[in-house]
DRENDO-1510 file (C-alpha; in Angstrom, 1 decimal, always signed):
<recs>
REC; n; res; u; v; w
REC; 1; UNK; -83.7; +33.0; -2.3 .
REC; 2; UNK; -85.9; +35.9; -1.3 .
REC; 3; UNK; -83.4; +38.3; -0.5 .
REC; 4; UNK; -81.0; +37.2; -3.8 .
REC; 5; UNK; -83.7; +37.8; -6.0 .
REC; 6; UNK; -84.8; +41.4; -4.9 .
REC; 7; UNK; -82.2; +43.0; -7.2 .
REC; 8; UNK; -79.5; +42.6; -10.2 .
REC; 9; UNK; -76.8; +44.5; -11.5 .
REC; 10; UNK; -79.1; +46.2; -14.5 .
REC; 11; UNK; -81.9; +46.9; -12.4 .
REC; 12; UNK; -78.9; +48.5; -9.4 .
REC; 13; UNK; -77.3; +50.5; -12.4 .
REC; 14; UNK; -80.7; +51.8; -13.3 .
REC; 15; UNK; -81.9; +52.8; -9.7 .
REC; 16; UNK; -78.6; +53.1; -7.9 .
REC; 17; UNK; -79.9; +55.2; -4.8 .
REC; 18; UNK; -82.7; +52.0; -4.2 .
REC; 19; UNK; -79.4; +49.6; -3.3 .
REC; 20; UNK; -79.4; +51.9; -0.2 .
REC; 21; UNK; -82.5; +50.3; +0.8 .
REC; 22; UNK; -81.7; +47.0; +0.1 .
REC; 23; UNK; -78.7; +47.4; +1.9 .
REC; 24; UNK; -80.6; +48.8; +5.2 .
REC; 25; UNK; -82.8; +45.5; +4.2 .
REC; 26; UNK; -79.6; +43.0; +4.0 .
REC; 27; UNK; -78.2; +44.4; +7.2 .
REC; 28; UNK; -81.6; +45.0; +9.5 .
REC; 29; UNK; -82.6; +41.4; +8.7 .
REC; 30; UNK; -79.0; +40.0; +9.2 .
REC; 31; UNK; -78.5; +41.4; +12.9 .
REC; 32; UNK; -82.6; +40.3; +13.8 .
REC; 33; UNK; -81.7; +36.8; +12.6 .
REC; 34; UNK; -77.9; +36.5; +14.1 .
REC; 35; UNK; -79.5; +37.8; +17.7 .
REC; 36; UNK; -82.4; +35.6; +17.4 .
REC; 37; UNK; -80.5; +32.1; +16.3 .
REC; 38; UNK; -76.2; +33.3; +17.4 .
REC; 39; UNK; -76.5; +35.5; +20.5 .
REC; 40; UNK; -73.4; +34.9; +21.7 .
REC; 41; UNK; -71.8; +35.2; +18.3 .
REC; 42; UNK; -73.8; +37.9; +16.8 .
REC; 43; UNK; -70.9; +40.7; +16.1 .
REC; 44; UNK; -69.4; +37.8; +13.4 .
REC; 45; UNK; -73.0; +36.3; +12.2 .
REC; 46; UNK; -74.1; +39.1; +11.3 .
REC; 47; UNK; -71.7; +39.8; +8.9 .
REC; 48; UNK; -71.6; +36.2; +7.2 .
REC; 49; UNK; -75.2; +36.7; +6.9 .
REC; 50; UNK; -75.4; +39.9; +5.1 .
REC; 51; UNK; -72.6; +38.8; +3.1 .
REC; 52; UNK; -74.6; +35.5; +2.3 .
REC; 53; UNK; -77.1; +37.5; +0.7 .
REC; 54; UNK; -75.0; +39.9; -1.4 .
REC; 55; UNK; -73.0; +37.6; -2.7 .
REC; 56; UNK; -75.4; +36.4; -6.2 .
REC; 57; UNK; -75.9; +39.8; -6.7 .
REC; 58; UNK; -71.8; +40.9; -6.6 .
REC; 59; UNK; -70.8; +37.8; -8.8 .
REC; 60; UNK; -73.8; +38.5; -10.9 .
REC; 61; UNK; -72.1; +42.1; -11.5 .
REC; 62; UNK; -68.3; +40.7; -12.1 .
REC; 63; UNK; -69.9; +38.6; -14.4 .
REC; 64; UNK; -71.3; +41.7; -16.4 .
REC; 65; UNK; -68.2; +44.0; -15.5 .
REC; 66; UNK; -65.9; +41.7; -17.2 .
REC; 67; UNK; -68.3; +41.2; -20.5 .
REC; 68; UNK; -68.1; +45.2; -20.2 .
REC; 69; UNK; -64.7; +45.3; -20.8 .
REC; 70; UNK; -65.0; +43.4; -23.8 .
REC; 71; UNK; -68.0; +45.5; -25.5 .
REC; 72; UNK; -66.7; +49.0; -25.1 .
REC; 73; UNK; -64.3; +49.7; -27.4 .
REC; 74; UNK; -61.9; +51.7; -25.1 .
REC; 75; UNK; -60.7; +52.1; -21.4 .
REC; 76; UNK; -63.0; +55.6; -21.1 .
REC; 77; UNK; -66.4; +53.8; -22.2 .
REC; 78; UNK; -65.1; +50.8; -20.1 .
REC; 79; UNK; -64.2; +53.1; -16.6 .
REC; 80; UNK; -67.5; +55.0; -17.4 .
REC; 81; UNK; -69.4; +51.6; -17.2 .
REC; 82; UNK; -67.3; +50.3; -14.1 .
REC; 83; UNK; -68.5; +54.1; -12.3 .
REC; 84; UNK; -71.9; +52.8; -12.3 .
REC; 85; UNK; -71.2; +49.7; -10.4 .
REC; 86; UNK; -69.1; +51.7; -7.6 .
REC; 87; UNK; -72.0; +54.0; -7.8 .
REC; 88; UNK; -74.7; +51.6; -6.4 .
REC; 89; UNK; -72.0; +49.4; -4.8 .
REC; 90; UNK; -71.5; +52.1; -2.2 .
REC; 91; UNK; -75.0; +53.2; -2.0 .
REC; 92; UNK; -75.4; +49.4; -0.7 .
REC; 93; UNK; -72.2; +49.5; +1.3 .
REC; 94; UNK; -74.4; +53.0; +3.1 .
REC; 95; UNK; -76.7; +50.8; +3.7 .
REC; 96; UNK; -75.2; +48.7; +5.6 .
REC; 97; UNK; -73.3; +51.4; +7.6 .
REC; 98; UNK; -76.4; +52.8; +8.7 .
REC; 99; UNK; -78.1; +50.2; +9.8 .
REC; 100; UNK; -75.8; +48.4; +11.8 .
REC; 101; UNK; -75.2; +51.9; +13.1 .
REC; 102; UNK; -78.8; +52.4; +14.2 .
REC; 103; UNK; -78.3; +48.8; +16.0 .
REC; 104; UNK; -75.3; +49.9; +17.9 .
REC; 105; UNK; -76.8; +53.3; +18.8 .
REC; 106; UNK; -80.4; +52.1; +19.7 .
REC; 107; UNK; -79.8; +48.6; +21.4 .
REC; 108; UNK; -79.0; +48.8; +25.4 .
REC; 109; UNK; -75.6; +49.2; +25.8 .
REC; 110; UNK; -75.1; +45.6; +27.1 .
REC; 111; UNK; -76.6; +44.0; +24.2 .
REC; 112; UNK; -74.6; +46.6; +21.6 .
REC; 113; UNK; -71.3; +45.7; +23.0 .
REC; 114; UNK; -72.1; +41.6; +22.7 .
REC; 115; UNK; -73.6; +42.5; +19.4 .
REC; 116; UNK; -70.4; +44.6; +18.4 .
REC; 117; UNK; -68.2; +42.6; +20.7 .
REC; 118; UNK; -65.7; +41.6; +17.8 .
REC; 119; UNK; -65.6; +45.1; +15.8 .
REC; 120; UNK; -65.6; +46.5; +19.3 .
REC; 121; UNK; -62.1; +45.5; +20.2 .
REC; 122; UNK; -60.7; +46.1; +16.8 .
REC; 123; UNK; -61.4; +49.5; +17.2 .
REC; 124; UNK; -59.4; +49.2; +20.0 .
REC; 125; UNK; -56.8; +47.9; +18.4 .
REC; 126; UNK; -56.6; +50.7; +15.5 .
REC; 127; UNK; -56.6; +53.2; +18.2 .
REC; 128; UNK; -53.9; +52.3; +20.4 .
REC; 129; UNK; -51.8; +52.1; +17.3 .
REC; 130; UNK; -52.8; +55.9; +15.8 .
REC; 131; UNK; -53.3; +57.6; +18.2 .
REC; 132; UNK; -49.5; +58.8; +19.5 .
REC; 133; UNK; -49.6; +59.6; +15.9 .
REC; 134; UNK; -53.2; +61.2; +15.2 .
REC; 135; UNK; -53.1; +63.2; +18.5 .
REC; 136; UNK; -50.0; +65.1; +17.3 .
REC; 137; UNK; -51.0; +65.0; +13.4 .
REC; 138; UNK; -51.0; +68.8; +13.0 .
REC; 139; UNK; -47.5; +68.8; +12.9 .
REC; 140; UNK; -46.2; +68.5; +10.2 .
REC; 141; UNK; -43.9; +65.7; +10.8 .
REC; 142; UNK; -45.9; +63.3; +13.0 .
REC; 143; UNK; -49.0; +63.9; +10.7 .
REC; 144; UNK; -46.9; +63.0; +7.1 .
REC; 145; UNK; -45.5; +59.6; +9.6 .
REC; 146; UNK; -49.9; +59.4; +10.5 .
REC; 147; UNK; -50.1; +59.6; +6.7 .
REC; 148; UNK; -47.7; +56.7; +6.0 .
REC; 149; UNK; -49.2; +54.7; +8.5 .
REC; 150; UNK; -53.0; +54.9; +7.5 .
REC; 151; UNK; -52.4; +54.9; +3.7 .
REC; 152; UNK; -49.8; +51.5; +3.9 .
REC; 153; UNK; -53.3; +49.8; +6.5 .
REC; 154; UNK; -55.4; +51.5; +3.7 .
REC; 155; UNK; -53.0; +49.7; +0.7 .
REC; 156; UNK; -53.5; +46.0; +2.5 .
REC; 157; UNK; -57.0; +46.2; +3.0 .
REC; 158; UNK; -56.9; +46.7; -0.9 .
REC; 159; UNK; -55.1; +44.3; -1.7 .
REC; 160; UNK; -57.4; +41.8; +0.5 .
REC; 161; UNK; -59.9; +42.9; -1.4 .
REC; 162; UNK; -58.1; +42.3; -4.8 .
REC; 163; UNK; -57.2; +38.8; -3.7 .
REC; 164; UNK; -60.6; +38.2; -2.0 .
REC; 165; UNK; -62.5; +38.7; -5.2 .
REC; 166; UNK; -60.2; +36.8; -7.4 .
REC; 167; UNK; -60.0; +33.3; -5.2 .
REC; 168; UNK; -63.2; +33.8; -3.7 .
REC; 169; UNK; -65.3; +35.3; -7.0 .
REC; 170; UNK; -67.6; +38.0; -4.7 .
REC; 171; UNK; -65.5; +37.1; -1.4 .
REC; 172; UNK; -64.5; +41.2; -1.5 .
REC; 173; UNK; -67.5; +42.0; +0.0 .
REC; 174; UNK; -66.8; +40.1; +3.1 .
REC; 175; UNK; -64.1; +42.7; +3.6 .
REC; 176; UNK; -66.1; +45.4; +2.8 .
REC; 177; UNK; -69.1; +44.5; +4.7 .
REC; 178; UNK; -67.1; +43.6; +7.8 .
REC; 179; UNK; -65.9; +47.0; +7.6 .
REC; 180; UNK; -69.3; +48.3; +7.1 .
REC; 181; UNK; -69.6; +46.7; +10.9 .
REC; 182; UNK; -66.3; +48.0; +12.4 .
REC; 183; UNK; -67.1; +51.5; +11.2 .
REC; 184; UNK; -70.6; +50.9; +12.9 .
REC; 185; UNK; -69.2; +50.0; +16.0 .
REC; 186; UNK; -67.2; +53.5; +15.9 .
REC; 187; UNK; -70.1; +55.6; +14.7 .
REC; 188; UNK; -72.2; +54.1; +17.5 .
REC; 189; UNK; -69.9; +54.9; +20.4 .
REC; 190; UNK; -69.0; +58.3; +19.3 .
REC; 191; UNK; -73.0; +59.1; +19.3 .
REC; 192; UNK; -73.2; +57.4; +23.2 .
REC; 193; UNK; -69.9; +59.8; +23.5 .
REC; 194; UNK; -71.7; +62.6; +22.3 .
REC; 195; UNK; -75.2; +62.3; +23.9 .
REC; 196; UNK; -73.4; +61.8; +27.4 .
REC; 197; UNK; -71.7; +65.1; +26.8 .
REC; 198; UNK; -74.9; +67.1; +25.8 .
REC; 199; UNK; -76.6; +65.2; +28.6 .
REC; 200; UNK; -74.2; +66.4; +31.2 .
REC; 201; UNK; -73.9; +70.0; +29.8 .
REC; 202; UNK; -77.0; +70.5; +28.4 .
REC; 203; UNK; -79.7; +68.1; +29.4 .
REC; 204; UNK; -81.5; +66.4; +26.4 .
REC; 205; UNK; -84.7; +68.4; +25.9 .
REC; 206; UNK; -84.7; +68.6; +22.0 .
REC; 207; UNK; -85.4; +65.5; +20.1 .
REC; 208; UNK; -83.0; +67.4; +17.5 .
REC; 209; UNK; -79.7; +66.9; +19.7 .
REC; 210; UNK; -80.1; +63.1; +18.9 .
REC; 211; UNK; -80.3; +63.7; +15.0 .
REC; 212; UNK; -77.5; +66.3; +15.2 .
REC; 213; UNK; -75.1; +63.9; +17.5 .
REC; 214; UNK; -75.9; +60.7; +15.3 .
REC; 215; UNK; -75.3; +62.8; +11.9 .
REC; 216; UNK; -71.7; +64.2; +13.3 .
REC; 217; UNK; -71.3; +60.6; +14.1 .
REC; 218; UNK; -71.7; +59.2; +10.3 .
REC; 219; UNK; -69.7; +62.5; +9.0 .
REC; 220; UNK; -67.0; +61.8; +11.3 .
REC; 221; UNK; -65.9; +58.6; +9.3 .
REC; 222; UNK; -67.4; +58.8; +6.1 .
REC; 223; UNK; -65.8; +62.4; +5.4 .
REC; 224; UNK; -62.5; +60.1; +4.2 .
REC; 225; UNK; -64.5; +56.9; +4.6 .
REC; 226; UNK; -66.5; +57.5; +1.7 .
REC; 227; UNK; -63.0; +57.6; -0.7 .
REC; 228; UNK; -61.7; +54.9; +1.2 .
REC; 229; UNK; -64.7; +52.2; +0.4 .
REC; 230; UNK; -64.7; +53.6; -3.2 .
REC; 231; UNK; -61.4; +52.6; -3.6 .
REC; 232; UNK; -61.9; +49.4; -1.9 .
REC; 233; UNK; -64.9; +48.9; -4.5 .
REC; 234; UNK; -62.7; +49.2; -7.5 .
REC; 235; UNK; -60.0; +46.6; -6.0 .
REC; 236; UNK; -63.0; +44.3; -5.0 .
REC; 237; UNK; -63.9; +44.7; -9.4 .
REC; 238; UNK; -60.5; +44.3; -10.6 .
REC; 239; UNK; -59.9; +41.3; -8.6 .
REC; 240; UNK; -63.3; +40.0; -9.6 .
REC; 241; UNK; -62.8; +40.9; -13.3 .
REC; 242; UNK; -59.6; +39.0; -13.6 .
REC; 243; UNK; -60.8; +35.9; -11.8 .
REC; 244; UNK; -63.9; +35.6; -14.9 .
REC; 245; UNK; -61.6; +36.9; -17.0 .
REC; 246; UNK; -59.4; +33.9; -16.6 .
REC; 247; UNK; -62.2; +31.5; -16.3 .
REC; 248; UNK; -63.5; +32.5; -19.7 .
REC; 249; UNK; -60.7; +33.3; -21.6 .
REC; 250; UNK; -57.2; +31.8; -22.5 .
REC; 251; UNK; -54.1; +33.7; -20.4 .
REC; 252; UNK; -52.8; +34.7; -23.6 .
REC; 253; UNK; -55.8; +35.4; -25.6 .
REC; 254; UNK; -56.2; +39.8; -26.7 .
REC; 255; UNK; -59.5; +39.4; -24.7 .
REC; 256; UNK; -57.8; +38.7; -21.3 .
REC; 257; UNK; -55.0; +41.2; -21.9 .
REC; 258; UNK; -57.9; +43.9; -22.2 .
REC; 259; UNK; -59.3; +43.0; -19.1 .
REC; 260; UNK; -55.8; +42.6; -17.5 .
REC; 261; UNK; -55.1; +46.3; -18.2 .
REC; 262; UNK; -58.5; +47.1; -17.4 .
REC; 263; UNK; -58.0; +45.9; -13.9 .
REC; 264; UNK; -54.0; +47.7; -13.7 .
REC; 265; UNK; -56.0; +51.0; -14.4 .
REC; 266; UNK; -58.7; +50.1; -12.0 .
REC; 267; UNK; -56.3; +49.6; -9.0 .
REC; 268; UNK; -54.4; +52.5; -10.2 .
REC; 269; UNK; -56.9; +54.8; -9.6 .
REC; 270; UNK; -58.0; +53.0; -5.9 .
REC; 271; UNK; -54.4; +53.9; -5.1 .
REC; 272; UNK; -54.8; +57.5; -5.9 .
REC; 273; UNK; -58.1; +57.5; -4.1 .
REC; 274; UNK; -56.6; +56.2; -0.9 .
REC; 275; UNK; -53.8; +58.5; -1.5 .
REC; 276; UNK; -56.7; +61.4; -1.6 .
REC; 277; UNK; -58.6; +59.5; +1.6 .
REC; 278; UNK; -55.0; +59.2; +3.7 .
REC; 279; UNK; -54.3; +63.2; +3.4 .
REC; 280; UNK; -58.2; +64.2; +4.7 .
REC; 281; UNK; -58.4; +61.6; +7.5 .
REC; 282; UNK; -54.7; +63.1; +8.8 .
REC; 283; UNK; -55.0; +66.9; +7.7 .
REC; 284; UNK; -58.5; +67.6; +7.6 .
REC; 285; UNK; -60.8; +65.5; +9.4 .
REC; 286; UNK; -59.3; +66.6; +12.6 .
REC; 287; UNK; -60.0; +70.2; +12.2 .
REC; 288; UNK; -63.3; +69.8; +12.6 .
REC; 289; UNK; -63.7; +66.4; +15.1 .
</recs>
């Protein structure tokens, strides 16, 4: 109850950058508790926990979303609303990333890859199916088929949020949050990656190579990361608009076909988001990593 009752969607619209916090908080607390009580099982406890603590405060804001839709008198007013919601969403989502990141950079490697054991080998499992594609994605041809490939993976991990939030109420942010873990996992082995490089070429005598390494590690997946969980955000609200929608509201009642197209524009938009996210993680991202 101590952890549901440190913040609410009014006070996170209000103070959107503090959700950062409280997701380091959510996270940092989650990991300490899963090692402490679920060694073994840490790299999946972790993630029910901090999901166990998020989840009054995301049904909390469908709740509000979906009353929103009904108060704002058109789709503008009611979009402008939902943008406040993504906005602390994925300042909490951050949250998350970097602290699980810090664990998986900062714990011995032993204990990292037990606590990352799970996200660990589906990384693995990503990369052996990209990378024939990804290592040729400059040509034009085996980047557009990269393209294809990353934007349909991109599509279904929408859709499980859409379908998450409307069986499951706030079960999106399972989804999100385990991905919140899995891009950890990545950001923490390209950082050992990096530091063994400027260890063998340069020798670590600035306490600045470490801060330098760990922020090309974040930049390396949230340069299309970032579009990518905002669209996955907005899928997460739809689904979770509909699913109060229909609780409160007859099927054919005026007030559930405004939230109905309310949610069609909302997943509308993630597609064209991911769309956005699919052409900078083919086309741009590798320029510079």
């Amino acid at each position: 109850m101590v952890l549901e009752s440190i913040t609410n969607p009014i006070f996170a619209k209000k103070h959107p950058f503090r959700l950062f916090l409280v997701g380091m908080l959510f996270a940092t607390i989650s990991v300490i508790f899963s090692l402490w009580i679920f060694k073994s099982q840490t790299s999946l406890v972790m993630v029910f926990l901090t999901v166990t603590a998020t989840v009054p405060l995301m049904y909390a804001t469908m709740q509000e979303e979906e009353e929103e839709d009904l108060i704002q008198k058109n789709e503008i007013g009611i979009l402008k609303e939902h943008s406040k919601t993504i906005l602390f969403l994925s300042f909490l989502f951050l949250g998350f990333v970097v602290a699980f990141s810090l664990f998986a950079i900062f714990l011995p490697s032993d204990l990292a890859e037990t606590v990352f054991s799970a996200q660990l080998d589906t990384i693995k499992a990503i990369n052996a199916n990209v990378a024939k594609l990804t290592g040729q994605a400059f040509d034009l041809s085996y980047g557009m088929e990269a393209f294809v490939m990353i934007f349909l993976n991109n599509v279904k991990v929408l859709l499980f949020c859409l379908f998450f939030a409307f069986f499951f109420g706030a079960g999106a942010i399972f989804i999100l949050t385990w991905n919140a873990s899995v891009i950890s996992a990545a950001i923490g082995t390209y950082f050992r990656n990096g530091i063994e490089y400027y260890a063998m070429s340069h020798g670590l005598t600035k306490v600045a190579i470490y801060f330098g390494v760990f922020s090309l590690s974040l930049l390396r997946y949230m340069i299309h990361g970032s579009f990518e969980i905002v669209a996955y955000f907005i899928g997460g609200l739809a689904g979770g608009i509909i699913s109060v929608g229909m609780i409160n509201h007859t099927l054919q009642s005026n007030k559930f076909k405004v939230i109905l197209f309310d949610a069609f524009t909302l997943m509308t938009l993630a597609i064209v988001i991911l769309v956005f996210a699919g052409l900078i993680e083919v086309f741009v991202t590798p320029l510079f990593f």
